[in-house]
C-alpha positions in Angstrom: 0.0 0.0 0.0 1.1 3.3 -1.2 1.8 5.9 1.8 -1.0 8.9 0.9 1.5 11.8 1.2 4.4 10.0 -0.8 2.5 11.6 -3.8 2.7 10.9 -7.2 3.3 13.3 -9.8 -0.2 13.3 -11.4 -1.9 13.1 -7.9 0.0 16.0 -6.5 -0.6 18.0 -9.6 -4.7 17.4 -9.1 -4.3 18.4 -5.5 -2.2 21.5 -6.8 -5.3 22.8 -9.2 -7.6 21.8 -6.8 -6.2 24.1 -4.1 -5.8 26.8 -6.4 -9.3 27.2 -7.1 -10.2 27.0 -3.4 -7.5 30.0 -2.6 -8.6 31.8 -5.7 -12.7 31.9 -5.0 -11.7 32.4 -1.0 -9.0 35.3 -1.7 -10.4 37.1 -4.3 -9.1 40.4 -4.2 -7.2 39.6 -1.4 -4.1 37.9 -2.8 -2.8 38.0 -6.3 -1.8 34.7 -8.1 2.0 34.4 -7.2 1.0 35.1 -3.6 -1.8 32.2 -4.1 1.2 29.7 -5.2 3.8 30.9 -2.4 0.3 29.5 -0.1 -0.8 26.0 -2.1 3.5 25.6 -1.7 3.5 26.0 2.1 0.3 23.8 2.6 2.0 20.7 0.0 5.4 20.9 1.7 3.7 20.6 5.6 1.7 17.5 4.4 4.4 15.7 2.2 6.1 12.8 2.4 4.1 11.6 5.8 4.1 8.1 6.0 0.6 7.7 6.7 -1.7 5.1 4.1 -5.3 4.6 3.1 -7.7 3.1 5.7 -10.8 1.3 5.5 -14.2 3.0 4.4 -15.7 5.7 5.9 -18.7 3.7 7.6 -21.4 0.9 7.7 -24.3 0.3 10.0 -21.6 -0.7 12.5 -20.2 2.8 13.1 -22.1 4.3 16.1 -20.2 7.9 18.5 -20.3 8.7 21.8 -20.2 12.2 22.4 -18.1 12.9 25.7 -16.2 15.4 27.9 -12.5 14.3 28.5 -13.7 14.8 31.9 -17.0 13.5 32.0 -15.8 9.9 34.1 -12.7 11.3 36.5 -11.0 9.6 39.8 -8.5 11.3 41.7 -5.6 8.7 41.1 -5.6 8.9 36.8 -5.0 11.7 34.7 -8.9 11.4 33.0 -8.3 10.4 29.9 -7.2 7.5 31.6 -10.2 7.1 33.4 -11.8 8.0 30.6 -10.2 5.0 28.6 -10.8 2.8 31.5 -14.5 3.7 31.9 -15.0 2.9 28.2 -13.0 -0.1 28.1 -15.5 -1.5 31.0 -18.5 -0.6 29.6 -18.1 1.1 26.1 -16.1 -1.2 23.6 -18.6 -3.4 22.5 -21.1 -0.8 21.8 -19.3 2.3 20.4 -16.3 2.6 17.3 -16.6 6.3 17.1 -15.1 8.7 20.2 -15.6 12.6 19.9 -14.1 14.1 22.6 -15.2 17.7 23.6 -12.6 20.4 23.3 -9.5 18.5 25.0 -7.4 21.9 25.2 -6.9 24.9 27.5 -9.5 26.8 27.8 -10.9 29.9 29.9 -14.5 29.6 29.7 -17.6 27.7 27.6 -16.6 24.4 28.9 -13.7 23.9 26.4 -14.7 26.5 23.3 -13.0 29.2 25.0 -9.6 27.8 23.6 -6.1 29.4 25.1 -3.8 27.1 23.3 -4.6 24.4 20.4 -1.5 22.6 20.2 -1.9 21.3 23.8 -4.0 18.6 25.8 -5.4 20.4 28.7 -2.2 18.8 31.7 -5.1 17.8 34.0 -7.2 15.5 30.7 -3.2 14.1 29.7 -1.2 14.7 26.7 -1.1 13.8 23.2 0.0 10.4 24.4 -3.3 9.7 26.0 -5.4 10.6 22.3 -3.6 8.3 20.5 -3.7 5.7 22.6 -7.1 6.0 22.6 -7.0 5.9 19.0 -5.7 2.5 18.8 -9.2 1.6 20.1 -11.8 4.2 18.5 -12.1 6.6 15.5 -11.3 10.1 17.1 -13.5 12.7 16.5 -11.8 16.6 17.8 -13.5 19.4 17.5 -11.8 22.5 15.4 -13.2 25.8 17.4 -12.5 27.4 14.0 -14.7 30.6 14.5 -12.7 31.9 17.2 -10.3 31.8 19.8 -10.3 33.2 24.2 -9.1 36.8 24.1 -6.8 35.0 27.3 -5.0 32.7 24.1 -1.4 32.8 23.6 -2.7 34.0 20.1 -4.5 37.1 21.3 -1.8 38.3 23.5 0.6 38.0 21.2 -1.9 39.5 18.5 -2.1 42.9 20.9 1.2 43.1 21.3 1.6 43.4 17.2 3.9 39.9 16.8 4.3 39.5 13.2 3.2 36.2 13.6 0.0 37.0 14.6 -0.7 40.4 13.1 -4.2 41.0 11.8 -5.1 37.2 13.5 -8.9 38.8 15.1 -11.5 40.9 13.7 -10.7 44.7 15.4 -12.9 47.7 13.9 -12.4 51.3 14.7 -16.6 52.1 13.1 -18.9 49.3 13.9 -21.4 50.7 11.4 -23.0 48.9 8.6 -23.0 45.6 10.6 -26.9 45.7 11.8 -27.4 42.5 9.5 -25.6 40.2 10.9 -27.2 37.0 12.5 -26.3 36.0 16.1 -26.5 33.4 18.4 -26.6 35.2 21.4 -28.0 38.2 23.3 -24.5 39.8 24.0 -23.0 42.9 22.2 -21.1 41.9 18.9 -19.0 43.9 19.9 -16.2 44.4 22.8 -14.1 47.5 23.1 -10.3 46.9 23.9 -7.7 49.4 24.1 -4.8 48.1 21.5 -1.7 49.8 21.5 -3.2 53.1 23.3 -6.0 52.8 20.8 -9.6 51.8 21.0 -10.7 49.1 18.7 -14.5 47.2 18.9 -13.8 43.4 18.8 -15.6 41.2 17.1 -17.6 38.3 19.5 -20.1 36.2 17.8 -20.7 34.1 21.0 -19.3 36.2 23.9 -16.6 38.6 25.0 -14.1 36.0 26.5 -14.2 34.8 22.5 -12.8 36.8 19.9 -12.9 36.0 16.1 -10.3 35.3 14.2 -9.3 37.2 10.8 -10.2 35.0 7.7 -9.5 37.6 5.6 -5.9 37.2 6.9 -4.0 33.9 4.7 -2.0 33.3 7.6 -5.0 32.2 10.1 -6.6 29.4 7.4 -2.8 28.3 7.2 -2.6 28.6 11.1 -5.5 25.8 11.3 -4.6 23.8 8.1 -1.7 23.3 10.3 -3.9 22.3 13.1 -5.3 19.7 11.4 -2.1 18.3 10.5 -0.9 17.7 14.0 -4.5 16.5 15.0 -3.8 13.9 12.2 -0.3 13.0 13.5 -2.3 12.2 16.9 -4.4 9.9 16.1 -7.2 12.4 15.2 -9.4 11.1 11.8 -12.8 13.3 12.6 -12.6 16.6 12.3 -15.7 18.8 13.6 -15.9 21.9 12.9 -17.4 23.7 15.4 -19.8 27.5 14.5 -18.5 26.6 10.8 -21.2 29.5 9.6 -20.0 32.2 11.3 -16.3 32.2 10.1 -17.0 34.6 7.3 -17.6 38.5 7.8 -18.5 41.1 4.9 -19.6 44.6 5.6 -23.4 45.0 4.7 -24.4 41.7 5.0 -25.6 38.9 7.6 -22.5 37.5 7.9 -23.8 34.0 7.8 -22.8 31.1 5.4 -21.0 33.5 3.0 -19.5 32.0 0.1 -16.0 32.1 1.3 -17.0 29.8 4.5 -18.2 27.6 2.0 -15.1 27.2 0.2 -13.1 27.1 3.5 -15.0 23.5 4.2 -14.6 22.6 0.7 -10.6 23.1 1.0 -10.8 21.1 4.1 -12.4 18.1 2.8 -10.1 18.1 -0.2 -7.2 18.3 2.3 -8.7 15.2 4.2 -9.6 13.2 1.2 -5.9 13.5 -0.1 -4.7 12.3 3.4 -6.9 9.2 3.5 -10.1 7.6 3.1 -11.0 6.8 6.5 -10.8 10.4 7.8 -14.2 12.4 8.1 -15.4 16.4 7.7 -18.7 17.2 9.7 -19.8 20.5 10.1 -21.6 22.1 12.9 -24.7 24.2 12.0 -27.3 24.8 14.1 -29.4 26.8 11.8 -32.7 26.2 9.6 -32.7 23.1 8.4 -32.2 24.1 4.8 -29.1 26.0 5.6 -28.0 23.2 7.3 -28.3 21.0 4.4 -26.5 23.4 2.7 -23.1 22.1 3.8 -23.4 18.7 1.9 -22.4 21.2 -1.3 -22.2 19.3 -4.0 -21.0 16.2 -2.6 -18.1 18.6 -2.0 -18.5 20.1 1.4 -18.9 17.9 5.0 -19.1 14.2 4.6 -21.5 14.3 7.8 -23.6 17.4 8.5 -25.5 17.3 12.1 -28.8 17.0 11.8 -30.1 19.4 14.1 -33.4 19.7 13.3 -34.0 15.9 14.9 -33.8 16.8 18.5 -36.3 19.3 19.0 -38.7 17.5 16.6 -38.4 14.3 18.4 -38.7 15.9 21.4 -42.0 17.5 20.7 -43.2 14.4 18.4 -42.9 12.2 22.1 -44.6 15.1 24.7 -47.1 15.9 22.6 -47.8 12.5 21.1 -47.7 13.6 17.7 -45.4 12.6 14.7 -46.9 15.0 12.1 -44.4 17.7 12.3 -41.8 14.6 12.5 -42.8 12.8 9.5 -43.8 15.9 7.0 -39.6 16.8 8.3 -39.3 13.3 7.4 -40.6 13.3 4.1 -38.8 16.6 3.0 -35.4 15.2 3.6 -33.3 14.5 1.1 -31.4 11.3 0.6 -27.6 12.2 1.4 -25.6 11.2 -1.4 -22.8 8.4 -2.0 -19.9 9.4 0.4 -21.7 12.3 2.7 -24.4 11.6 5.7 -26.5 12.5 8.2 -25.2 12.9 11.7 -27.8 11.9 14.1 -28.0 12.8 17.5 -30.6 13.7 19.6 -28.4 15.2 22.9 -25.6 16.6 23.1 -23.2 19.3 25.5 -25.5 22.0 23.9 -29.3 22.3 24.3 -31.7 21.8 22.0 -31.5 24.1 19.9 -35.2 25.6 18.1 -34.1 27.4 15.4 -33.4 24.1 13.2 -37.7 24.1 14.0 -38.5 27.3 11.7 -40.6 27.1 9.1 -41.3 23.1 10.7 -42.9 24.2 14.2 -45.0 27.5 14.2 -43.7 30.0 17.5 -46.8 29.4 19.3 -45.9 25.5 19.0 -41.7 26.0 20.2 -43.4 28.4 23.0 -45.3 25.5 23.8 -42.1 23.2 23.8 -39.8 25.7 26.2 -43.1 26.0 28.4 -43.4 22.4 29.1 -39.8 22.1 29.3 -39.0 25.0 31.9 -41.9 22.5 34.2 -39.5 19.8 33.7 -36.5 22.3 34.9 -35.3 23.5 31.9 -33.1 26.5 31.4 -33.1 28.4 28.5 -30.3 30.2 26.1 -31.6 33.3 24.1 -30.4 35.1 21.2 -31.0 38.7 19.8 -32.4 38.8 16.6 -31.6 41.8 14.3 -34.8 43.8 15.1 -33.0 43.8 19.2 -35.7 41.6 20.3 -34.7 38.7 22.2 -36.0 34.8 21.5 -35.2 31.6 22.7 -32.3 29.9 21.0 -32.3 26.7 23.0 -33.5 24.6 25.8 -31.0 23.4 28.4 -31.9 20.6 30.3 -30.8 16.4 30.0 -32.6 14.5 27.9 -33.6 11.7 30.3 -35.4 14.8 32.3 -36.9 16.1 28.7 -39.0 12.9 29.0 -40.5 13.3 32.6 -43.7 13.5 30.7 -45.8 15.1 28.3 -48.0 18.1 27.8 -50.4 16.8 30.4 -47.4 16.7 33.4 -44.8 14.0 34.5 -45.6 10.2 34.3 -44.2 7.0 35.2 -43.2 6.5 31.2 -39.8 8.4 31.7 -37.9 5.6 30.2 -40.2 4.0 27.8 -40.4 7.9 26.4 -36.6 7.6 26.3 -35.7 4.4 24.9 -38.6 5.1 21.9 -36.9 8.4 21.2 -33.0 6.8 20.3 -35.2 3.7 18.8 -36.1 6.4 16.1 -33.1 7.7 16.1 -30.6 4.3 15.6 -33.5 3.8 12.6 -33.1 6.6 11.0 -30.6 7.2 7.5 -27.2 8.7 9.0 -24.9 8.0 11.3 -26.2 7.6 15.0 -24.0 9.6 18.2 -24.9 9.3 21.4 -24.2 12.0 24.3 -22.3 9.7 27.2 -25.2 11.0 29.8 -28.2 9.9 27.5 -25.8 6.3 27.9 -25.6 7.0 31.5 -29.4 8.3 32.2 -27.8 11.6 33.6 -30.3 14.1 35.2 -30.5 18.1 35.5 -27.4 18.8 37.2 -28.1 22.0 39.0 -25.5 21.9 41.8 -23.0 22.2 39.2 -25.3 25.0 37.1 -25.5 26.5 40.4 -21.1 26.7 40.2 -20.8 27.8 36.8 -24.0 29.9 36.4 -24.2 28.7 33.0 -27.6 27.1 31.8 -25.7 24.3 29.4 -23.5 23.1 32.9 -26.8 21.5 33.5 -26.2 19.0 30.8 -22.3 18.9 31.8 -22.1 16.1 34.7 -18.8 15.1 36.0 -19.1 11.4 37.4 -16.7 9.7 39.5 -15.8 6.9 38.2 -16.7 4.6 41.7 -20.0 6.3 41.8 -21.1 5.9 38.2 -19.5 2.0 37.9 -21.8 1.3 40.4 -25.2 2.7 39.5 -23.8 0.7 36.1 -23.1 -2.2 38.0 -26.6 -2.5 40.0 -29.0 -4.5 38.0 -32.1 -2.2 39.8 -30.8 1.1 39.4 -32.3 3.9 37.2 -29.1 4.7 35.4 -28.6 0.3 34.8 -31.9 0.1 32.9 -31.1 3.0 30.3 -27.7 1.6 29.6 -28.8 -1.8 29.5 -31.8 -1.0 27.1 -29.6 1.2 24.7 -26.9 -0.9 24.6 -29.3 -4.0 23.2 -30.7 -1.8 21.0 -27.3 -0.5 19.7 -26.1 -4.0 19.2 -29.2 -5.2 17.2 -28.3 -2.3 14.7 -24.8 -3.0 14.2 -25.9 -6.3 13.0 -28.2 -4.7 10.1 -27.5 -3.7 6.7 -30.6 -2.3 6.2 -29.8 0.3 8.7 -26.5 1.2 6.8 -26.4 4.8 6.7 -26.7 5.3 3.2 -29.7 2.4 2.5 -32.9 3.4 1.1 -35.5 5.0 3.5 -38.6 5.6 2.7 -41.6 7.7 5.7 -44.8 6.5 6.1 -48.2 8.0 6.7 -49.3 5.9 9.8 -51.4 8.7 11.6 -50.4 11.0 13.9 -49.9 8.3 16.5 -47.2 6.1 14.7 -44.2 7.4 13.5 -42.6 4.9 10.7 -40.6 4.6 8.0 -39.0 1.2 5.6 -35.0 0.7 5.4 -33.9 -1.6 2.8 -30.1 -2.5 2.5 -28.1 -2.0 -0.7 -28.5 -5.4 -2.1 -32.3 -5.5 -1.5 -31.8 -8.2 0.2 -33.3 -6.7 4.2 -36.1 -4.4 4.7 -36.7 -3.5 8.2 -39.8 -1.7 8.8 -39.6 0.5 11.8 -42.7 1.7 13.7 -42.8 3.5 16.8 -45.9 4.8 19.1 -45.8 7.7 20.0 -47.9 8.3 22.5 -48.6 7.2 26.0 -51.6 4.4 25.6 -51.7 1.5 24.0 -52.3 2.3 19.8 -53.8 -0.7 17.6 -51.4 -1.0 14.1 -52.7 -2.2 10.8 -49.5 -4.3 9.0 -51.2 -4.3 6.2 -50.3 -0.8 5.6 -46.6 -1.9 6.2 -46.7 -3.6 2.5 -45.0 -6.6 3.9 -44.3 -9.4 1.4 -46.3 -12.3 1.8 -43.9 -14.3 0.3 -41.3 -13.7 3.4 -41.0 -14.3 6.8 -41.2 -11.5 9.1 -40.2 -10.9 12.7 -39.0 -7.8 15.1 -35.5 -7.7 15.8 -35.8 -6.1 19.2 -38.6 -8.5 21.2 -37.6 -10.9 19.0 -41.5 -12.1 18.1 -42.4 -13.6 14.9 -45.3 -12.2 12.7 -47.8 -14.5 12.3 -50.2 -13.0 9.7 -49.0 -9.9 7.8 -52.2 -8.6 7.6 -53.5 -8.7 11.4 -54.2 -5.8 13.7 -51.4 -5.9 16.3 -51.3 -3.7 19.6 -47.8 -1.3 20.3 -47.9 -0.7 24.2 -46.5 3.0 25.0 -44.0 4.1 23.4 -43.2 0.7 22.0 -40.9 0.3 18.6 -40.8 -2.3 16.4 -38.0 -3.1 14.1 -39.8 -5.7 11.6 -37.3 -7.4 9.4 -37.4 -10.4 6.7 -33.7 -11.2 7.1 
């Protein structure tokens, strides 16, 4: 096998053109064409002649993430991504191929997306080391905080002290004016004022003022991360997230969202990670509308994954209002990703769920109704300012275990039947499934430590110790036993499917509002798996005959492991109940 950067002549010369034309559309009028070449020259010479070959291909029904902190499982003795590795070892292996580690670097605020240095594993999570020894055992997925950087980095300080190195590396304005457009994720001032130099200057912070945005305009901060990604890749990293992709971009007199050149930034990083090697993945991070979302498939040119944000609040609402039509109409709208890209499912994560993925799905009156019931179940909320100054909820804070106390009527003793139906859907669904490490865990509101940080997403930001949580694990009665117990059977069945391939056909059914179903057949035609779920919190009487099932087969569901005796009975789903029928 042929080492990937030992390149060939013809090979290089492709990669050559190829970054040319991403330099040229993202510094137009910016750089002329010799400066262009010094650039593509700088970015072949880091990556050539690594030893590092082809992998395997970039998934099957058997890839499933977990989502974690590198502090999520700690114990006093271990450095915690030893613990971490430990924990997982115990209780993780079997289930999970994929590992995305939160922001593993030093940081001064946001819970890791404050960054103060990107070249170094936070001393008290390990070192390098400790990543790729992980490696050895999982697909590493690192996040790369790409929008911006804390104004306590090495890079900002050395930025206001005018290093050449870092000269024009952040966004500083001396007239904030013609910037009322621009689209925001938060209720804070865009802008900061800092004295620079004796001078005042208004900083640009999309998310807050600890977080300053770096310069695209400037070559040398896309070569700063290119370079990034390099040594992520020499560590064992193969997942790249990239984290507030849409913001990265600014232009005067416009909203300053998904610009073209942010666009081409993703499409220069995909072409850098498809040159390194097969089995390394681009998934960007957009929580937006759904269609803008989408948006960042490209033309098969973009992310290989795009998170599918608009899942979790529609789930969410399809289960506590016992409802799937929003659900399936989304459903039925979706597009089929194409060979080589996917959707990334998830359904919780370190964020909340977020509600603007919902527009033009959920009317307001309906995601008022959604924070309303969620804010009995002790939910926080995170607003933004829109560009009238009017403030609206951007998303819900709370754990998803405590998102299913109940339903619009109040709390009920269906907390986990709500919960297991909800990933059920989920593992069905075309894409890739993740899974946030307290939805494996059944983690609850965590308010002492909301109550430290006085940041509404610390609710959903547990720290376990490693004795307390092996133990609710290892107790066959506990709360926290039955969720991991019940996902992890359900995660195994999946694996085992190649119907639920990522990529195999999926077709949504119209089964009523109280059903929500859909048909997966594998890429030889060979299984269908028909996947219904009730939605609701009684009993519901199904009519297989609108399944379609062949008569010709036999037909049985996976997960209670019953056969189907007559394809055209009426059969009863108890609450919340999936089945997963299959013919193979």
């Amino acid at each position: 096998m042929m080492p990937s950067w030992k390149i060939i002549p013809k090979v290089q010369e492709e990669l050559k053109n190829n970054l040319n034309i991403h330099f040229q559309i993202i510094y137009k009028d910016i750089l002329d064409q010799n400066e262009i070449l010094k650039l593509i020259n700088r970015v072949l010479d880091l990556f050539q002649n690594k030893d590092l070959g082809i992998s395997e291909p970039n998934w099957s029904q058997k890839d499933v993430f977990l989502i974690t902190y590198g502090d999520s499982i700690y114990e006093e003795k271990n450095n915690k991504l030893k613990t971490l590795s430990k924990f997982l070892d115990k209780y993780c292996k079997k289930q999970f191929n994929n590992l995305h580690i939160l922001p593993f670097f030093p940081y001064s605020s946001d819970d890791g997306f404050s960054i103060t240095d990107y070249e170094e594993v936070r001393s008290d999570l390990g070192d390098w080391k400790d990543i790729k020894s992980l490696s050895k055992n999982y697909r590493i997925m690192s996040d790369i905080v790409i929008n911006h950087a804390s104004i306590e980095s090495k890079y900002f300080k050395s930025f206001i002290e005018n290093k050449t190195e870092t000269q024009n590396f952040f966004i500083k304005l001396k007239n904030k004016k013609g910037y009322d457009q621009v689209v925001r994720p938060r209720s804070s001032d865009l802008f900061r004022e800092f004295e620079i130099n004796k001078e005042i200057y208004y900083l640009w912070c999309t998310f807050s003022h600890d977080q300053v945005d770096f310069n695209f305009k400037n070559p040398e901060v896309l070569f700063f991360f290119i370079k990034l990604i390099h040594l992520y890749l020499k560590n064992g990293v193969r997942v790249f997230r990239l984290d507030a992709i849409a913001f990265l971009w600014k232009e005067h007199d416009t909203n300053c969202l998904n610009l073209p050149q942010t666009h081409e930034v993703v499409k220069l990083m995909r072409t850098l990670l498809n040159a390194f090697s097969k089995n390394t993945l681009l998934i960007t991070e957009t929580n937006l509308p759904n269609l803008e979302n989408l948006s960042y498939f490209g033309e098969n040119d973009e992310a290989n994954a795009v998170y599918n944000f608009a899942l979790p609040p529609l789930l969410l609402w399809t289960l506590v209002m016992g409802d799937s039509t929003a659900l399936r109409k989304w459903s039925m709208g979706m597009p089929p990703a194409k060979d080589h890209t996917s959707y990334f499912n998830f359904i919780a994560s370190h964020d909340g769920i977020g509600l603007r993925p919902t527009e033009g799905i959920l009317t307001e009156k309906e995601r008022n109704n959604l924070v309303d019931i969620m804010t009995d179940f002790g939910a926080k909320t995170t607003k933004r300012k829109k560009t009238d100054n009017t403030e609206t909820v951007y998303e819900i804070n709370i754990s998803l275990i405590d998102a299913m106390k109940g339903t619009f009527q109040g709390s009920d003793h269906l907390q986990i039947e709500r919960f297991i139906c909800c990933h059920a859907i989920m593992l069905g669904l075309e894409g890739i499934p993740a899974f946030y490490i307290h939805s494996i865990l059944g983690s609850t509101n965590d308010y002492e430590k909301l109550e430290q940080t006085k940041s509404n997403r610390s609710i959903n930001r547990r720290s376990w110790k490693y004795d307390e949580i092996d133990g609710l694990l290892s107790s066959t009665d506990s709360f926290n036993s039955k969720i991991y117990n019940q996902l992890s059977k359900l995660i195994e069945i999946r694996k085992n499917q190649s119907a639920f391939h990522p990529n195999a056909t999926q077709f949504t059914f119209n089964l009523g509002k109280n059903f929500f179903g859909f048909w997966r057949q594998s890429h030889d035609k060979r299984q269908s798996i028909f996947c219904v779920s009730n939605v609701t919190n009684v009993f519901q009487y199904l009519d297989l005959s609108e399944l379609n099932l062949i008569a010709s087969n036999e037909w049985w569901d996976l997960i209670s492991n019953e056969i189907i005796i007559d394809i055209k009975s009426t059969i009863t789903l108890k609450a919340y109940q999936t089945l997963w029928i299959t013919n193979y």
